[in-house]
Legacy VTK file of the C-alpha trace (Angstrom):
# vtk DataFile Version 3.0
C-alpha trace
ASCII
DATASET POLYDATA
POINTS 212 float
101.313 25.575 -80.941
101.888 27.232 -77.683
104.155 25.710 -75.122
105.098 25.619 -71.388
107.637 23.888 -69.361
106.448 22.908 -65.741
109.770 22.252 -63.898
110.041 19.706 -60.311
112.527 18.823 -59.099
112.464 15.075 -59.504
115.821 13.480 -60.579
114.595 12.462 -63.858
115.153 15.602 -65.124
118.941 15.780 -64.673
120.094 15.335 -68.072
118.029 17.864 -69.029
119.620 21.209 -69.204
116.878 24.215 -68.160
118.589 26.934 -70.280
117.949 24.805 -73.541
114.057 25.236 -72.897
114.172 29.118 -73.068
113.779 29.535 -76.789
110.850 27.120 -76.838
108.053 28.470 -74.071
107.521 29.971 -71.119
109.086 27.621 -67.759
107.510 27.396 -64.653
109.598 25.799 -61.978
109.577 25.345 -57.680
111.415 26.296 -54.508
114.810 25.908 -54.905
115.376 25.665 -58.728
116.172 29.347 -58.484
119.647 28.557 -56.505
120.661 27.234 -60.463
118.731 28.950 -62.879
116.283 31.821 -63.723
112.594 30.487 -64.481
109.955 32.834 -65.320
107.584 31.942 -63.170
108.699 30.533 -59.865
106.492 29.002 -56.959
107.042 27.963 -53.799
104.322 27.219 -51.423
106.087 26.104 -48.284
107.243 28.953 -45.412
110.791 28.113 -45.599
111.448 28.238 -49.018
109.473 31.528 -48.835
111.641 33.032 -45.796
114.894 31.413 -47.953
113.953 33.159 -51.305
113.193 36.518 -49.306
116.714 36.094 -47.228
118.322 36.641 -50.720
115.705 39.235 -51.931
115.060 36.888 -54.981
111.566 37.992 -55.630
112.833 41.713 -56.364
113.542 40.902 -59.758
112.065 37.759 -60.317
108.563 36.503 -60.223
107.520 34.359 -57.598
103.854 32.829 -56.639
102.983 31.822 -53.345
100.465 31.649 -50.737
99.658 34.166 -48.133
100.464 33.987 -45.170
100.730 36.327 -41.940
104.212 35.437 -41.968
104.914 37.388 -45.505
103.684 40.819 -44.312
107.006 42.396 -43.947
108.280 41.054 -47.088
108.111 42.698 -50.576
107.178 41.952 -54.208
105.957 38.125 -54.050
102.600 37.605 -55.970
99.799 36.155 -53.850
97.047 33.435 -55.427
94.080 34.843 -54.526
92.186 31.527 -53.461
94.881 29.399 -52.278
94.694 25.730 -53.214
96.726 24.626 -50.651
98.712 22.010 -52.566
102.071 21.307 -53.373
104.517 23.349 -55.325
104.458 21.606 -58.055
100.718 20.884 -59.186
100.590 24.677 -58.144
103.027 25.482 -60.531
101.595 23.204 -63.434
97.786 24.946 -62.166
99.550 28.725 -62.570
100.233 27.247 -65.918
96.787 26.065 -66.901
95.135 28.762 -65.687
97.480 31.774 -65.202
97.894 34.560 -63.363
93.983 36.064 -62.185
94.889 39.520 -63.098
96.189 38.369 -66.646
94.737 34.788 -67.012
95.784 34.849 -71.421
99.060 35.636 -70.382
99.284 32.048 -69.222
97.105 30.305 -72.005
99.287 27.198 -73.469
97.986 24.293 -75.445
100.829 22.084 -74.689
102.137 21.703 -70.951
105.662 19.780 -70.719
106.061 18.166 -67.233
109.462 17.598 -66.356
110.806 15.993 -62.734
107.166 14.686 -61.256
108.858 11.676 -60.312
105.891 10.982 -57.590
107.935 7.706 -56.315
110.976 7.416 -54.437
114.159 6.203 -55.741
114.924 2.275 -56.010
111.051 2.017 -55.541
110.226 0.245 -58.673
110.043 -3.264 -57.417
106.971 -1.789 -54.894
104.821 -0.397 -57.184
105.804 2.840 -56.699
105.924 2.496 -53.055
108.460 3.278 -50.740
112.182 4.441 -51.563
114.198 7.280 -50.597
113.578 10.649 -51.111
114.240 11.653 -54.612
114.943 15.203 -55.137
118.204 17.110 -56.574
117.940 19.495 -53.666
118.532 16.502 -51.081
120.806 17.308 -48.382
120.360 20.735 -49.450
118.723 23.539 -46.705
114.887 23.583 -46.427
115.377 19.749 -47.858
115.318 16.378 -46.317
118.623 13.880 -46.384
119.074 12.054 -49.296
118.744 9.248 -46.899
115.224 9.736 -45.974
112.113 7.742 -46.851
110.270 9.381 -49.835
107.562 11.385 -48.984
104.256 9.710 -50.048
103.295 11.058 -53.625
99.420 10.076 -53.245
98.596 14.415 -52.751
101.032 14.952 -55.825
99.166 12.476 -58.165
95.364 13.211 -57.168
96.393 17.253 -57.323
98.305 17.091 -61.072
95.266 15.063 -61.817
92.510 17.552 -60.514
94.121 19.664 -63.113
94.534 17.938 -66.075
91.130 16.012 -65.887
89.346 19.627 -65.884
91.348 20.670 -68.736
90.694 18.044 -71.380
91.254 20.731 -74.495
95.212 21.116 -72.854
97.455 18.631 -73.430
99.752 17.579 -70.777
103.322 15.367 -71.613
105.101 14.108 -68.596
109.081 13.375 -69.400
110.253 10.309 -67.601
113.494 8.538 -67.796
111.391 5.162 -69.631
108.285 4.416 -70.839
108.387 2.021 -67.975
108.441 4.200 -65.145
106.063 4.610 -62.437
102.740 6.244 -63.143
99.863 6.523 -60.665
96.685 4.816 -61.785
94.963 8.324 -61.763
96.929 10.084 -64.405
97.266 6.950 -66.416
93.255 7.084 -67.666
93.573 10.250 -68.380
93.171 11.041 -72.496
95.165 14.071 -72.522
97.821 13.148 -69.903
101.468 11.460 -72.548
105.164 10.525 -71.894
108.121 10.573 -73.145
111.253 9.219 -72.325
114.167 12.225 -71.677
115.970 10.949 -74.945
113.174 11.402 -77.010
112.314 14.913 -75.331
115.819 16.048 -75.971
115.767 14.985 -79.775
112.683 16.463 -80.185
113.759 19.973 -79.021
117.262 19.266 -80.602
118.728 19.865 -76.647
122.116 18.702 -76.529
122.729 16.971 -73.169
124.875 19.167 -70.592
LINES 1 213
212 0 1 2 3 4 5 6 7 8 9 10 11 12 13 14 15 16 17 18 19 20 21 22 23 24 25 26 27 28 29 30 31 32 33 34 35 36 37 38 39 40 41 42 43 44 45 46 47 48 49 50 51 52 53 54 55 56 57 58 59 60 61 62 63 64 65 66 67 68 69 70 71 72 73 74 75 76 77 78 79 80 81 82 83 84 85 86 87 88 89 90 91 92 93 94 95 96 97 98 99 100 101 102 103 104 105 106 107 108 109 110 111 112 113 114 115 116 117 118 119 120 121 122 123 124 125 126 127 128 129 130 131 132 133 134 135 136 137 138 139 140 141 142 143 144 145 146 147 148 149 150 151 152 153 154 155 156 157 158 159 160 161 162 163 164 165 166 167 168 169 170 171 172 173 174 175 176 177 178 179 180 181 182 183 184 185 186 187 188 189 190 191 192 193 194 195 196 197 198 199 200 201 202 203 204 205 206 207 208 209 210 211
């Protein structure tokens, strides 16, 4: 069985320490995830994320996916999707994933797609039905971020695009990691036969991840 780790940066994820994954697949992760650790595949869709990662010449020795755009033509080294989607950066990354890289599409050819931090609600936003909350990323209060403080940013875009994806690729199997079996799912993922959970203790145990 062939693996992948698609990495957002959803609070969920916390306990989960990045490095542990290594040995076990490929990792895919967005924006600022590279401030902390070294994915293989990073993507970052939004300008100033992509004028932040260039400031620090990340993308020299690192690959990075993004979109072009007429702001990127002095920069150097970032790989381009060809037919931009013009999503977020994370069903982007979990669609570089699926379908890989255009110039090397079995390079990127998994039959098992971990989803870790795709949180789609705020937090505190249980008792709405997903609905409302504050913003609920690590990278809060961080540059290129909102405040922790915030109202979370409606996930409605993030659920119908990691949908699009999933639906269309019934032979892949996609498990989303959430903190409990409980938590927050949009209706459109939830009828999907090849879209699973599990909680972070039981994805920890079953990679024998020790928490950091």
């Amino acid at each position: 069985m062939s693996i992948a780790f698609v990495i957002g940066n959803g609070k969920s994820r916390t306990p989960i320490p990045l490095e542990a994954l290594r040995p076990y697949g490929k990792i895919y992760a967005c924006n600022a995830v590279y401030r902390d650790f070294e994915p293989d595949y990073l993507v970052a869709v939004d300008t100033k994320m992509v004028s932040e990662l260039n400031k620090c010449k990340w993308q020299l020795n690192h690959e990075v996916w993004t979109n072009p755009n007429k702001m990127y033509e002095s920069y150097h080294k970032f790989n381009y999707f060809k037919e931009p989607l013009g999503w977020s950066s994370g069903p982007t990354a979990l669609w570089l994933a699926t379908y890989g890289d255009e110039n090397n599409p079995r390079l990127h050819d998994y039959d098992t797609i971990y989803i870790l931090g795709f949180d789609f609600q705020g937090t505190d936003a249980q008792e709405h039905n997903g609905e409302g909350g504050l913003i609920n990323n690590i990278y809060a209060d961080t540059q290129n971020y909102k405040k922790s403080i915030d109202p979370a940013t409606y996930h409605g875009n993030w659920a119908r695009q990691t949908g699009i994806v999933c639906q269309k690729n019934p032979q892949k199997r996609y498990i989303r990691v959430v903190q409990n079996k409980e938590d927050y799912c949009p209706d459109n993922l939830t009828q999907l036969t090849n879209f699973k959970h599990v909680t972070v203790a039981e994805f920890m145990y079953n990679f024998k991840i020790l928490q950091s």
